[in-house]
N, C-alpha and C positions, 0 to 999 in steps of 0.2 A: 487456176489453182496449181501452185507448186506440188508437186509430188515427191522431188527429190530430200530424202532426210542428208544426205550427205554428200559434198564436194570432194572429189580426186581430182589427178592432176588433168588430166583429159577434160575435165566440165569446168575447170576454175582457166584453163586457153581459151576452150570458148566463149568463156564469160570477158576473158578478156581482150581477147580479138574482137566481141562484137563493142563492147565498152571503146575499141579505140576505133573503132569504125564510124561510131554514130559521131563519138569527139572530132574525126575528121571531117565528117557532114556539114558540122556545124562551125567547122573551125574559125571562118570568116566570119561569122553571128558573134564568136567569144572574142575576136579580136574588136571588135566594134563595141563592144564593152569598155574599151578601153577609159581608164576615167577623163583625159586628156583624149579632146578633142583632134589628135596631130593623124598624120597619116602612116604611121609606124606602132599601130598597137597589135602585138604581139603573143597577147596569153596565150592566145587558140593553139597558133602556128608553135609555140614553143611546147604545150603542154602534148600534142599533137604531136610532132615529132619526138618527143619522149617518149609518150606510150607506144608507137611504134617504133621505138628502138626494142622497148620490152614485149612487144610484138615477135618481134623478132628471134630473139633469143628464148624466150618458152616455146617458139615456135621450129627451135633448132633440132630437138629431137621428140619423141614421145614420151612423156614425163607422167608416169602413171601415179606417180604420189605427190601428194597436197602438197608437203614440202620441199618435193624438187621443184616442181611447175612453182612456187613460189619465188623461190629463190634464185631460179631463172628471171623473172619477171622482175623481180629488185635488181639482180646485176644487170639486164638490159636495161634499164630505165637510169640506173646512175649512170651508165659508159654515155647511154644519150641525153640526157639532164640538160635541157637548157633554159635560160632567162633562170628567175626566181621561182615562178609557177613551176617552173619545171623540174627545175632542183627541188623544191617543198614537195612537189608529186612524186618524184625517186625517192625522198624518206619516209614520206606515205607506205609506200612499198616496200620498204625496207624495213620497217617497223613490222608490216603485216608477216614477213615473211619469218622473221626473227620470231614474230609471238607462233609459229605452226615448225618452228625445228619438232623435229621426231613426229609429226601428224600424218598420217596415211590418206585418213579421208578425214575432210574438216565437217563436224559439227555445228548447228546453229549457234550455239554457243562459244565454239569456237572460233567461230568466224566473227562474231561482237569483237571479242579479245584480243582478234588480232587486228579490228579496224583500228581499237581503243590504243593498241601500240604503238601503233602507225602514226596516231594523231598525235603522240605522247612526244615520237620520237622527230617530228616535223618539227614540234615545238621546238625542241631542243637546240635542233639545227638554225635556228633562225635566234639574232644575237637579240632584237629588240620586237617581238615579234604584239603584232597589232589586231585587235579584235575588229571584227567584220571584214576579214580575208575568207580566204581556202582553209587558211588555220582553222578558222572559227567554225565552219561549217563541217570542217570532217571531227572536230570534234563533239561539236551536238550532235551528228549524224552517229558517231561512236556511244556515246552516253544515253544515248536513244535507245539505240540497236542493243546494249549491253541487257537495259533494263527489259527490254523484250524478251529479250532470249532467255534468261531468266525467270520470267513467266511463264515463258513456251519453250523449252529446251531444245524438243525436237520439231518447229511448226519454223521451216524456211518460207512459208509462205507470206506468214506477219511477219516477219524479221525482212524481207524485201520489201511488204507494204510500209513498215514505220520507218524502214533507211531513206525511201523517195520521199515520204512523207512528213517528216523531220528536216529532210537535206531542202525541200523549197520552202516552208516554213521557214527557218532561219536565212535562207538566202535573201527574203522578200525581207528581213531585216536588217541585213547589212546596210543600206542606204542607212539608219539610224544611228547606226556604229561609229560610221565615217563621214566626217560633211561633206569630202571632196565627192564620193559618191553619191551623195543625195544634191549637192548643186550640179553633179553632170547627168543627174536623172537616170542612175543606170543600177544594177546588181552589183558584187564583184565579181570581177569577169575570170579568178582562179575558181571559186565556188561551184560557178554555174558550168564549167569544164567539168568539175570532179564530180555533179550531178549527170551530166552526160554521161562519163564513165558506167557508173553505179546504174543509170536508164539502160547500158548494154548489159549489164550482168543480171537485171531483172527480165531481161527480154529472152537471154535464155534460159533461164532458169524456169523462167513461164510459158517457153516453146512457140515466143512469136516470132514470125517473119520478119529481119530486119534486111534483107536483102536489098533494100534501096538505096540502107546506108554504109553498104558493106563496100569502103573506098579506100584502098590506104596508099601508099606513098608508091609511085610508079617504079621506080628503082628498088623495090623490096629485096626483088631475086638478087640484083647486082650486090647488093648491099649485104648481104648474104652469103655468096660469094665470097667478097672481098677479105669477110671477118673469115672465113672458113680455110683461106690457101694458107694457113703457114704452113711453109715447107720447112719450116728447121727443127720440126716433131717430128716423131713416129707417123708414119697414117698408117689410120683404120682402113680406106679402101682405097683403090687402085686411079678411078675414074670421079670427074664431075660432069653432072650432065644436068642443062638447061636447055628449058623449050614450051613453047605457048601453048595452050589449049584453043581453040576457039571451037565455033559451031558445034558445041556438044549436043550428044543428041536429044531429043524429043523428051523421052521420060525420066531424061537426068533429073536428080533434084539435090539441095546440098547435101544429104544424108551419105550419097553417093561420093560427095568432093571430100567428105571426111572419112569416109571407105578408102580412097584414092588414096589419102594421105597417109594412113595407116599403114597402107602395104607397102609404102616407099623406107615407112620405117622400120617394115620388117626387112627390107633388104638392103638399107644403109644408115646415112644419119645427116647430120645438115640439111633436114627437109625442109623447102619453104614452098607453102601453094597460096599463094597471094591471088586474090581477084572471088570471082562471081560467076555463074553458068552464062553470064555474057563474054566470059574471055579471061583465063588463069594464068599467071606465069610462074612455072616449075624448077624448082631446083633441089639436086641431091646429090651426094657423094655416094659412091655403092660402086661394087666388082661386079656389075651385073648392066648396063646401061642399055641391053636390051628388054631386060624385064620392064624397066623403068618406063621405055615407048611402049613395051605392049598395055603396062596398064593405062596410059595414059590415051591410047588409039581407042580403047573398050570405052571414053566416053565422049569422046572428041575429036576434032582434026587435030593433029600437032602440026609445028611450023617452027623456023627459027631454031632449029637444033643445035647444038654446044655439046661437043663433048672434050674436054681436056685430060690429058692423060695425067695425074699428080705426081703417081712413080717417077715419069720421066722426066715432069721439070723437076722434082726432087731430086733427080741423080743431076741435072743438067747444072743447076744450080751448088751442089757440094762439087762437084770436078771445080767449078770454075771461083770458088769458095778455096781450095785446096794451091791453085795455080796461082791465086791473084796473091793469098797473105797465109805465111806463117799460124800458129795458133799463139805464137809470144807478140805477132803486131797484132791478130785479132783483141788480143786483150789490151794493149796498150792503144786501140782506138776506141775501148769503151768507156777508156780512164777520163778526167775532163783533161779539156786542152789547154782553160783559160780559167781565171779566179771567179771571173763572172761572167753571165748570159744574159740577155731580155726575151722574152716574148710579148709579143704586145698584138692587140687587136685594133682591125682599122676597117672601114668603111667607105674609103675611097680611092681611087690609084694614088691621087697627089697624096693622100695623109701616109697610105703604103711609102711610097719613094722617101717622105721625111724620116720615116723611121728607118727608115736604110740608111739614109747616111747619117742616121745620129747608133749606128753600128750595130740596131735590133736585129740577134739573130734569126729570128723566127715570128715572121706574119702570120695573124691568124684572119680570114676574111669574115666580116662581120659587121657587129655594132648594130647600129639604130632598124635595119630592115631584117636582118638575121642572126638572133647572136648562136654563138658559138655552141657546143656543145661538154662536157664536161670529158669527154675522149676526145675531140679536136685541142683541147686547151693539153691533156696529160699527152698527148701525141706531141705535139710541139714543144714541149718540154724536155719528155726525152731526147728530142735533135739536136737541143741544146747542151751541149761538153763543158760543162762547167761548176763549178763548186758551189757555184750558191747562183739562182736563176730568178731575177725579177721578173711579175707578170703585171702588164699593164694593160687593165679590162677594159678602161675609156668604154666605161658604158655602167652604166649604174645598176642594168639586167644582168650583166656579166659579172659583177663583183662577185656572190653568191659561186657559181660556178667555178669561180678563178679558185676561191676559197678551198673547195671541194677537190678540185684538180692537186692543188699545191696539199692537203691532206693525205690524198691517195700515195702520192710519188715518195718515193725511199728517200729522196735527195733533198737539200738545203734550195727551197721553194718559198719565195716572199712575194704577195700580192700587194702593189700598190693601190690602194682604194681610188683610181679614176677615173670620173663619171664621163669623163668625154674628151675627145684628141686632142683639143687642146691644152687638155689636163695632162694627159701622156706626153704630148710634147713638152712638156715644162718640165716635168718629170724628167725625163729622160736626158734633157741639157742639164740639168741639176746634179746628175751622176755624176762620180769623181771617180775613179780607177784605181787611186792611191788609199781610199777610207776603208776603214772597216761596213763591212756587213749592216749593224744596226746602224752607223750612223748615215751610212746611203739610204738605208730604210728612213730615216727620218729627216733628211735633208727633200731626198725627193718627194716624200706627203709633202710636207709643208710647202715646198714650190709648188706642188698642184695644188694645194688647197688657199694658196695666194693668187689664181689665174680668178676674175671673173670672167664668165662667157653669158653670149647672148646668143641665141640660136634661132633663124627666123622660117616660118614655115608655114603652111596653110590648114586650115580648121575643114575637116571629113563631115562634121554634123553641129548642127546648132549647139549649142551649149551657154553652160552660165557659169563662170569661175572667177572666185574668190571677187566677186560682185562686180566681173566683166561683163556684159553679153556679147557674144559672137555666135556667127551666122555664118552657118556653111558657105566655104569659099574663100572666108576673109582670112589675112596675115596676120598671124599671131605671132611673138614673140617672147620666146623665154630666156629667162633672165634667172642664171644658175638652176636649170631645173623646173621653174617656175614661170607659169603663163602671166605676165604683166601688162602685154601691150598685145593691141587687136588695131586692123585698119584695114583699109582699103588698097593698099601698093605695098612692096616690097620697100622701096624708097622710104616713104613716112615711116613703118615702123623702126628701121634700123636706124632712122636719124631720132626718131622718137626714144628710143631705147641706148643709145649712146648717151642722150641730155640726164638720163637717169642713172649711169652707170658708172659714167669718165667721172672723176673726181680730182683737184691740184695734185696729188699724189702720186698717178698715174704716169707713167713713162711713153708706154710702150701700147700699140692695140697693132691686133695683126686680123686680117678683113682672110677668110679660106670662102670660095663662094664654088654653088656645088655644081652639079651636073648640066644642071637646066639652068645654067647664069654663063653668059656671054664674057669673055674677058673685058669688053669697051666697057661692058656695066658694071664691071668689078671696079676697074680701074676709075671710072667715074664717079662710086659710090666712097672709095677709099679716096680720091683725090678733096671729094668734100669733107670728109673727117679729116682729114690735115687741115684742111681749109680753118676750120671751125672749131681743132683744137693741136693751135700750133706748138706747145710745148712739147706735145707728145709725139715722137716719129711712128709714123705710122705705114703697114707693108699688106702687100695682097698677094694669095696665091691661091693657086690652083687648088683645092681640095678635092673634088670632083665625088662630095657626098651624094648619095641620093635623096630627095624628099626636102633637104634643109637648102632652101635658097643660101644661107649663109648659114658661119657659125665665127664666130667675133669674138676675141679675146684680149683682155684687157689689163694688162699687170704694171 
């Protein structure tokens, strides 16, 4: 039985720490969702890393009101936005946080309003968006919840029974929504992430022990850290200081680790206490970094101690700031240098080196096993000194974020829509130096959207697509995006999937074979496609993707 009539910012962190702890639990269970059978599905891990960005950042100071712990929670979650899920889940957030401006302590009622926003404004963000998603479920979950609260103004106990209890309901009917979800036999796997969430904020909201699933990303502290040294501000305190808990004692209990945390925020800011009475790692800024060990020895061993002095690299860093450049070359180095930039995202050292020498200022590592983030994408934009900066997301998860990234930036930011390196490479040879703006923007779609690819790779679980069957183990083959071909070898599908693909028109196929492909076997499998279609010159190269024995491109 819920007791609480209302959420501050203090109980809306732990609702949402424990919501991104159980989504980490589970994160391999939502990637296995995936509707495509490949071994790069993604939801969990992307939607999972998002909320621990927003983790993160509400987690950066003590936010006693609903609408700063909100709003904390929306801007970590966009800085870390990845794939699609991840992105639709930071406007999730960003909607809730926008409907709680001026809230101190949220309402049952208020809190419907602000799911209701949240789902409002997800729509939004999404150009063509599709029933039996994440979409669909956080807004019956909203439309739910609204009509509840409504009923019961002040009863948070029905307003969390009818949010889980609406949010699996319609999940169990997305397979109806979508056929590709009902031929791979699965839920959608954003949904069932954002019910996870919504399972951590009833768990404490109803004061149960999730402690099992309390697991977040091992680099918390560092990552913490990192965001927290700028030295070209004011700072509030003197010292950072980082250090492990372990062996805490006997009648510790969390109640205790949120005692812990508390005091660290009375004495500084940048608090991060990441982990479990199995083992914590601590991090704070504060003029005090013996306070910081006493409290931390009152309930554990410490170990791994850090303490950096900020004062000092802040003066170490403006002396040599002062010696190295003027403040007339410091501004004329932030001016651009050149008419145009690229950033482009890549997934394997050979596809990195291409886009080096076709003059991409700025790699982002990624694509098909990890994409990007919506702060890795505006991070490497900025590095880029240039007037107007193409981004090329070669990855169809990534487009979304590319989008997001190029919104945020003050600067002339154009995303090429490309689902995949090959497409980027086309792109990127299509540029001309001497055109305008728009018409590079539209020379290089259309060359990516002239490349076909075929990408060949192996099937994680049984499945049934678009009236294929495959069987865990066997070689699939996608053909722009799409599962066409299944076999038993590497060899049959790609010569199977060539017969479908080459057409007289064709010039040009270029064989990138990835990580786990032998060069004799590159060169063998390319040497038969010459073989078998001699009009066409045909070349192999290294790509050195993960997971994709090949990816094959065909113009």
């Amino acid at each position: 039985m819920i007791q609480f009539k209302t959420i501050d910012g203090l109980l809306l962190r732990d609702m949402v720490m424990a919501g991104t702890a159980i989504l980490e639990k589970n994160r391999e269970a939502v990637d296995a969702l995936n509707v495509f059978p490949v071994p790069d599905g993604d939801t969990g891990t992307n939607m999972s890393l998002t909320m621990q960005s927003a983790t993160r950042e509400i987690n950066s100071k003590e936010f006693l009101r609903a609408d700063e712990a909100a709003n904390a929670l929306a801007k970590g979650a966009l800085k870390g936005a990845r794939g699609n899920s991840g992105v639709i889940t930071s406007q999730l957030l960003r909607g809730f946080a926008k409907a709680l401006n001026g809230v101190e302590k949220i309402t049952p009622v208020q809190f419907a309003e602000a799911l209701l926003k949240g789902s409002e404004m997800a729509y939004k963000a999404v150009m063509k968006p599709k029933e039996g998603t994440i979409l669909t479920v956080a807004r019956v979950v909203a439309e739910d919840a609204m009509k509840q609260a409504q009923k019961a103004p002040d009863d948070y106990d029905q307003l969390i029974s009818i949010i889980l209890k609406s949010g699996e309901a319609i999940l169990k009917k997305t397979p109806d929504m979508l056929p590709a979800l009902k031929q791979a036999g699965v839920v959608d796997s954003g949904g069932r992430g954002l019910m996870l969430i919504y399972q951590g904020y009833a768990a404490v909201l109803r004061g149960e022990d999730i402690t099992a699933a309390d697991s977040l990303m091992e680099d918390d502290v560092q990552a913490v850290s990192d965001d927290c040294h700028d030295l070209t501000k004011d700072l509030t305190y003197t010292y950072c200081v980082s250090f492990k808990l372990t062996c805490f004692r006997e009648d510790c209990d969390e109640h205790d680790l949120d005692s812990f945390r508390r005091r660290l925020n009375r004495i500084g800011d940048a608090v991060s206490v990441v982990g479990d009475l199995n083992g914590a790692e601590v991090h704070v800024h504060t003029d005090n970094p013996g306070f910081a060990l006493d409290y931390g020895v009152e309930l554990a061993e410490i170990n791994e101690i850090k303490i950096d002095n900020l004062a000092a690299m802040k003066r170490a860093l403006e002396e040599g700031t002062t010696k190295e450049a003027a403040p007339e070359e410091t501004e004329e180095d932030s001016a651009p240098e050149k008419k145009y930039g690229f950033v482009a995202v890549s997934l394997g050292n050979g596809f990195s080196q291409f886009f080096k020498e076709l003059n991409v200022d700025q790699i982002v590592e990624g694509g098909q096993t990890m994409n990007p983030s919506v702060d890795d994408l505006m991070n490497a934009i900025r590095q880029v000194k240039a007037e107007c900066v193409y981004v090329l997301p070669n990855n169809g998860n990534v487009i979304f974020a590319a989008n997001q990234a190029a919104e945020l930036s003050p600067n002339d930011v154009r995303v090429i829509p490309t689902k995949n390196v090959a497409m980027g490479i086309a792109a990127a040879i299509a540029f001309q130096n001497d055109a305008e703006p728009d018409e590079n923007m539209q020379r290089m779609t259309e060359a990516a959207q002239h490349v076909k690819t075929a990408m060949v790779t192996y099937a994680i679980r049984d499945s049934e697509y678009n009236g294929i069957e495959i069987k865990q183990g066997d070689i699939i083959g996608l053909h722009n995006g799409q599962i066409e071909f299944s076999g038993q070898s590497v060899h049959d599908v790609v010569l199977d999937m060539m017969k479908e693909i080459v057409t007289d028109e064709d010039e040009l196929i270029t064989v990138y074979y990835g990580a786990d492909v032998s060069e004799a076997d590159a060169k063998a499998i390319a040497e038969e496609i010459e073989e078998q279609y001699g009009d066409c010159d045909v070349e192999y190269h290294n790509g050195g993707q993960p997971l994709y024995y090949y990816l094959i491109s065909v113009e």
